[in-house]
C-alpha positions in Angstrom: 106.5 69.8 85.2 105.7 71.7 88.3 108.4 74.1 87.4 107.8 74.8 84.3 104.7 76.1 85.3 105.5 78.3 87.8 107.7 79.4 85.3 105.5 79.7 82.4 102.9 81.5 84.7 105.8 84.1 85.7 106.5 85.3 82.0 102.6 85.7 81.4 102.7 87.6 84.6 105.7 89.6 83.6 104.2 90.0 80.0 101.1 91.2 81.2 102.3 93.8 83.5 104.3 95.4 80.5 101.4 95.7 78.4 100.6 98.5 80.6 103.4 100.9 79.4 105.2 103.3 83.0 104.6 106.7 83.2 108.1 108.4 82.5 109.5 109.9 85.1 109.3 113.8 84.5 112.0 115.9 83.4 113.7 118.8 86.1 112.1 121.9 86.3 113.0 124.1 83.7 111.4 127.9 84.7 110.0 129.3 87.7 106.5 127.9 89.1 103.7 130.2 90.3 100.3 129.1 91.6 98.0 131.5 92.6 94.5 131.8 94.9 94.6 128.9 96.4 94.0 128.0 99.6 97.5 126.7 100.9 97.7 124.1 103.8 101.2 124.5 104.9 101.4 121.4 106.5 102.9 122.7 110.0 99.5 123.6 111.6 98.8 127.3 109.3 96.6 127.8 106.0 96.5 130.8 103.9 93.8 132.2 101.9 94.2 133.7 98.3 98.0 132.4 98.3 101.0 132.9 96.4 103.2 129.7 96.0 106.2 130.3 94.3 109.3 127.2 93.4 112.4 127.4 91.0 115.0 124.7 90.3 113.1 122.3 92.6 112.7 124.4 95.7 110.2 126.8 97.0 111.5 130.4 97.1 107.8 131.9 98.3 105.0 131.4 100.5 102.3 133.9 101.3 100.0 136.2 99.8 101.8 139.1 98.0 100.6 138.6 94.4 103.6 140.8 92.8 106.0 137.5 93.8 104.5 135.6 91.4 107.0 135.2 87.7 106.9 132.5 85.5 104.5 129.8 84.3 101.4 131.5 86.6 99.0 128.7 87.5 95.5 129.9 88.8 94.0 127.9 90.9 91.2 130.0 92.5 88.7 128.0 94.8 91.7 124.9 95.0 93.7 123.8 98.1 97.7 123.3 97.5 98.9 120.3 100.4 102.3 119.5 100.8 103.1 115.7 99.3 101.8 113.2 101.4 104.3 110.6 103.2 103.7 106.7 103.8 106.0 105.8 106.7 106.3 101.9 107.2 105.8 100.7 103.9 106.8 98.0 101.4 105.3 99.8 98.4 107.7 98.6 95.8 108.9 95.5 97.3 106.3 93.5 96.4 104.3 93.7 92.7 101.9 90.4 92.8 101.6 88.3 96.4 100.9 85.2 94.3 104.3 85.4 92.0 107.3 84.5 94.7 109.6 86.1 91.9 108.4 89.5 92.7 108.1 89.3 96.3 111.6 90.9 98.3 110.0 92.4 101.2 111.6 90.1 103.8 115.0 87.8 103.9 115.6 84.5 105.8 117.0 84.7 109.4 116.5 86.4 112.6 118.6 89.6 113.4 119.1 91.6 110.1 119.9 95.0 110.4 122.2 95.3 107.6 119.3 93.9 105.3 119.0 97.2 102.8 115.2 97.6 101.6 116.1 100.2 99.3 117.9 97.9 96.6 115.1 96.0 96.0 112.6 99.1 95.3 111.1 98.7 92.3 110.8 102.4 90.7 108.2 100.8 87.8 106.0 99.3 90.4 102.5 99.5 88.9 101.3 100.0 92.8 103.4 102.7 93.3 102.2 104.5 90.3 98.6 104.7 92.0 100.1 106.9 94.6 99.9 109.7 92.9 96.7 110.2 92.2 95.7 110.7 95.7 98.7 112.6 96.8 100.5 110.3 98.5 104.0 111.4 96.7 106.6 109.8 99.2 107.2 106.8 101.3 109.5 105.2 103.9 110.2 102.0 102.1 110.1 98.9 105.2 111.5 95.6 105.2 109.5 92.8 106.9 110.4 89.6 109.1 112.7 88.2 111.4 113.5 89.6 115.2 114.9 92.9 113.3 113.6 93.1 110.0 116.7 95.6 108.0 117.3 98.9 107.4 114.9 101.1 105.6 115.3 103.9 103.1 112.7 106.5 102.3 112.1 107.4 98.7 109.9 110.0 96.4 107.9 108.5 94.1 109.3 109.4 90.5 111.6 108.2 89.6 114.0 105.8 86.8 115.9 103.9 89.6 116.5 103.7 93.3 119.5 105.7 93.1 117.1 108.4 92.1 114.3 108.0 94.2 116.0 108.9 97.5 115.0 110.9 99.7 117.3 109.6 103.3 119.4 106.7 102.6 119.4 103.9 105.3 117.3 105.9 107.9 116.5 103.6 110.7 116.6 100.2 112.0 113.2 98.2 112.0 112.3 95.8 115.4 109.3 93.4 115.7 109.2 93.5 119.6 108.2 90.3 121.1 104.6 89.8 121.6 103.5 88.6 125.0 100.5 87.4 123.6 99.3 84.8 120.7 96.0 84.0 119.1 94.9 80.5 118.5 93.2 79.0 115.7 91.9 80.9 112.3 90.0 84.1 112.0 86.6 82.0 111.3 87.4 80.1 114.4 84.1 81.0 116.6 86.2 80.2 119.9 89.7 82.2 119.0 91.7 83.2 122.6 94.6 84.7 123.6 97.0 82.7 124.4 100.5 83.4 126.9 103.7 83.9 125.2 105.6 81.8 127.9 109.0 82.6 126.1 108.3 86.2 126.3 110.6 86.9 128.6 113.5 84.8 126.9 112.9 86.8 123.7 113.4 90.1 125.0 116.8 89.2 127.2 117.8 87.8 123.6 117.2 90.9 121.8 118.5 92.7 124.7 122.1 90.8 124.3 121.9 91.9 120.6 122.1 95.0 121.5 124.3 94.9 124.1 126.5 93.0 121.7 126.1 95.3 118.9 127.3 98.3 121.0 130.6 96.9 122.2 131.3 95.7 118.6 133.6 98.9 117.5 135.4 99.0 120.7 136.8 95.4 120.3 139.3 93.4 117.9 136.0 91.2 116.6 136.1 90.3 112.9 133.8 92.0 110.2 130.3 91.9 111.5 127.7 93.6 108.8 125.0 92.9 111.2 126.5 94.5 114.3 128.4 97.0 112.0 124.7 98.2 110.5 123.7 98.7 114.2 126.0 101.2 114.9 124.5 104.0 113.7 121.5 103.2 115.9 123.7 104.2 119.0 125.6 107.4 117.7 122.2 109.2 116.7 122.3 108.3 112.9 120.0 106.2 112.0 116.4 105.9 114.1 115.4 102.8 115.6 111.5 101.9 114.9 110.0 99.6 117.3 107.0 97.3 115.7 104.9 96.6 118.8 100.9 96.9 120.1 100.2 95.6 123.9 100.2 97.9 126.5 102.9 95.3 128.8 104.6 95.1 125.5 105.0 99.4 125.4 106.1 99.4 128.9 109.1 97.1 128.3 110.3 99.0 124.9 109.8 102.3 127.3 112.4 100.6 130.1 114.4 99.2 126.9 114.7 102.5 126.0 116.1 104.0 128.8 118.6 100.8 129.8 120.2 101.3 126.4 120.0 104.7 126.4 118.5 105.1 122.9 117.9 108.1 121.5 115.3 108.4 118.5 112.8 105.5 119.2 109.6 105.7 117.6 106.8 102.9 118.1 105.1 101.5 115.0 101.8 100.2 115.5 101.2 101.3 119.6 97.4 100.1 119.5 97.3 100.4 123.6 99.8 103.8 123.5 97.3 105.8 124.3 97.4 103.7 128.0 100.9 105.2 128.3 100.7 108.5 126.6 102.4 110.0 129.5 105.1 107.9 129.8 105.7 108.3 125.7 105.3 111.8 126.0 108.2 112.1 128.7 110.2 109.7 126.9 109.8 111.6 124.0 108.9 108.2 122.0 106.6 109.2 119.1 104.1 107.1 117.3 103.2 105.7 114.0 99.3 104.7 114.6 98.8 101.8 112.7 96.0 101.5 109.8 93.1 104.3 111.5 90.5 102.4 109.4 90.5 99.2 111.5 88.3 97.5 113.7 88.9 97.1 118.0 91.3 94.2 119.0 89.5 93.7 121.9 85.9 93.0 122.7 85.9 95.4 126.0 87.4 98.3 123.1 85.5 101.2 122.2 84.6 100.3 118.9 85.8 103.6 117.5 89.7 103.1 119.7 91.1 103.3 116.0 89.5 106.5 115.0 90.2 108.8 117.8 93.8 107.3 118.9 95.3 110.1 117.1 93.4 112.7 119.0 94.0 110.8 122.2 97.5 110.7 121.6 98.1 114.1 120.0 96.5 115.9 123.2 98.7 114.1 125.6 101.3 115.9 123.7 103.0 112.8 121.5 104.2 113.6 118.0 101.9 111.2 116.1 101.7 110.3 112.8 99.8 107.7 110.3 100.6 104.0 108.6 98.9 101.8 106.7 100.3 98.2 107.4 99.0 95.5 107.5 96.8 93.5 104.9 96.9 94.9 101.0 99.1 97.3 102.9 100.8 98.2 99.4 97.3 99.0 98.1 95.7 100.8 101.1 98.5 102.9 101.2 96.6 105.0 98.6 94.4 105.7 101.4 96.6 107.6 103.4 94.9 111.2 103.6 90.8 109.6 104.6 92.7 108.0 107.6 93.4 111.7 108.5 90.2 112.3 107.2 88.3 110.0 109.5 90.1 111.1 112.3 89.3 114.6 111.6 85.8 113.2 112.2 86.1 112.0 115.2 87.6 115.4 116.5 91.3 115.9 115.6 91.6 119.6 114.3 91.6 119.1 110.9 95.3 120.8 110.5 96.6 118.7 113.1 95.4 115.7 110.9 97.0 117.0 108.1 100.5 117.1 109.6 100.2 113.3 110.7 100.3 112.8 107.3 102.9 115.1 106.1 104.9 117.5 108.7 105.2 115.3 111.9 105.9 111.8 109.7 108.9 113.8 108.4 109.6 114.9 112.0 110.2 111.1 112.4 111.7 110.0 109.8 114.3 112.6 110.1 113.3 114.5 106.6 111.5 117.9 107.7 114.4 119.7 106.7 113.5 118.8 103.0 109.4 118.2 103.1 106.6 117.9 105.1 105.3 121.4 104.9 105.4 125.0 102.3 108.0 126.5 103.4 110.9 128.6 101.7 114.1 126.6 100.9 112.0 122.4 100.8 111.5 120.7 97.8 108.6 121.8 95.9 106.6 118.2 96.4 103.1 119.1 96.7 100.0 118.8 94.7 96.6 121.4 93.9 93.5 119.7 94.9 89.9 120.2 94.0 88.6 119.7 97.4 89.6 118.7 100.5 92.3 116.3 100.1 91.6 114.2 103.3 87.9 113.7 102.0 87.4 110.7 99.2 85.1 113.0 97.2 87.1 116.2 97.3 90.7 114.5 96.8 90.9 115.1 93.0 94.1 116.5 92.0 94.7 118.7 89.4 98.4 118.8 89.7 101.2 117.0 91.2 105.1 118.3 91.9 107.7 116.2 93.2 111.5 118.6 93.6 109.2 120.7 91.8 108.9 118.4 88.7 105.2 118.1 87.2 104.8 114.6 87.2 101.8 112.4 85.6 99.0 111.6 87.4 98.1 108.8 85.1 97.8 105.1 86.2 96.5 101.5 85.1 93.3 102.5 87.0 93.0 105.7 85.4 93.4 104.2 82.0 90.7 101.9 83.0 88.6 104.5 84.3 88.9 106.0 80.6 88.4 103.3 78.9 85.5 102.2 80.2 84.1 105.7 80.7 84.3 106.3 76.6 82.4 102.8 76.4 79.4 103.9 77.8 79.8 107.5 76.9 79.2 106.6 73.1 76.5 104.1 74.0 
């Protein structure tokens, strides 16, 4: 009975997210692109005033301010700002639909070491969360699996698209690890007297994921039998794929540093790296860079500055790490949306507001390997960027007016902007 249930309560599910018909994906770009007298944020640290912004068969082919370049469909936008598409490293946007139907959950497999667990052919192109990107110019993402020791292999994807095949972007781009934590904390959240607690196999958990790797390496010198684990390692060592290292404590940080170095791993980038900023030096000369984790967040600690989660990009950024932004963590999928305010509020508490902007869009393709494609307005990258109203890393001014991605004008429509119509023509005609 319990079954069919469950199973009842899945096709109501399933029913109900169809009556919601998916944006089609939008066709290639048929003639030349122009949009003019804007302000252009080029994403790599620059802005130009009364710009010209030209992009043909999916690339840009002009950026500056000589208004005879502009041919074609002429867009003016006069008074707007044009951004390159925002990225959202680390996430599981399209892995998971509805938390509460297991059915439409793949954003983690059973077991322990998984590396040659694939995220990308479980993205859902016609996620309904995915759709509300757009909107707020978040137009590409680093799709993440989650759980286990070492979670899979990512993939990172744009966000229009008819099927995975099509969404991507980089293929199989790094290798995710959750590093041991030394610490626990008991009890719930509501618990009045929560503490930390010692991880006293700490030390056991790191020498095992040490003799992973270790084991991993010497795989395709010996005789060993297929190994799609150890085989999906491989490009880890030989510079292909980046490794991202999930981890927070300082001690933690420290041992991922000297992990580093004993395995001689090039391409490491820390996801999370709450207490980085207490080795920023060290990153810096290890040339580690840093996904911060979720800027709108409160302190872990009760001895924090409450505002440690604002201005960790700043702190981190002047000590000369390449920094970017993520969202994890709970309604990750959803917060993802808000992407640009966490520049924003860091803006706010004193990042140069250009140097925000690139944590969002030229150094998070720095990391994941993609700046040779986007991340910034430049001649010869995809055209994926969007015109804004306002200021794109401010709620109020983040209203777009048009949206690119390979220089296809996709639809900014979505469930909640149906809703917002809707609802708005109720009360309109009341």
């Amino acid at each position: 009975m319990k079954s069919i249930k469950q199973f009842i309560y899945l096709v109501f599910a399933v029913m109900f997210s169809y009556s919601y018909a998916q944006q089609t994906p939008a066709s290639s770009q048929k003639q030349a692109i122009s949009i003019k007298g804007a302000t252009a944020y080029i994403g790599n640290g620059n802005q130009i005033e009364n710009s010209v912004i030209v992009f043909e068969k999916g690339k840009i082919t002009y950026v500056g301010t000589d208004q005879s370049q502009a041919k074609g469909k002429v867009i003016d936008a006069k008074g707007k700002n044009v951004y390159p598409g925002f990225i959202a490293p680390n996430s599981t946007l399209g892995l998971v639909e509805v938390d509460a139907v297991r059915a439409s959950d793949d954003e983690r497999e059973l077991g322990k070491m998984l590396p040659h667990v694939r995220s990308i052919i479980a993205y859902n192109t016609e996620s309904k969360i995915v759709e509300s990107m757009r909107p707020n110019g978040v137009l590409m993402g680093q799709i993440t699996p989650r759980g286990g020791r070492i979670s899979g292999t990512s993939s990172i994807v744009q966000f229009d698209a008819w099927n995975w095949e099509d969404a991507i972007i980089k293929e199989n781009d790094a290798v995710h690890v959750n590093w041991p934590s030394g610490f626990s904390r008991s009890g719930n959240w509501y618990d009045a007297d929560r503490r930390y607690e010692q991880n006293k196999d700490y030390q056991k958990e790191v020498d095992e994921l040490r003799t992973y790797f270790k084991n991993a390496r010497v795989y395709k010198e010996t005789n060993q039998e297929i190994d799609l684990a150890k085989r999906a390692m491989q490009g880890v060592f030989n510079g292909n794929k980046n490794l991202f290292v999930h981890v927070n404590g300082e001690k933690e940080i420290r041992d991922v540093i000297s992990f580093q170095k004993e395995m001689k791993l090039n391409n490491l980038t820390i996801v999370g790296g709450y207490q980085a900023h207490q080795l920023a030096d060290e990153l810096n000369k290890s040339q580690i860079s840093v996904l911060i984790q979720r800027v709108h967040s409160v302190p872990n600690f009760e001895d924090d500055d409450y505002d440690l989660p604002y201005k960790l990009p700043k702190i981190l950024h002047e000590a000369g790490v390449l920094v970017a932004l993520e969202g994890s963590g709970d309604m990750e999928r959803q917060n993802s949306r808000n992407l640009p305010f966490y520049a924003g509020t860091a803006v706010a508490y004193g990042l140069d507001k250009n140097e925000a902007l690139k944590m969002i869009t030229l150094n998070t393709a720095k990391i994941l390997g993609i700046d040779d494609q986007v991340g910034s307005l430049e001649v010869g990258k995809d055209a994926t960027l969007f015109i804004s109203e306002g200021d794109a890393l401010e709620m109020r001014g983040n209203r777009l007016m048009k949206a690119y991605i390979q220089g296809r004008d996709i639809s900014l429509e979505s469930h909640q902007t149906e809703l917002y119509k809707r609802y708005s023509e109720k009360y309109e005609n009341e």
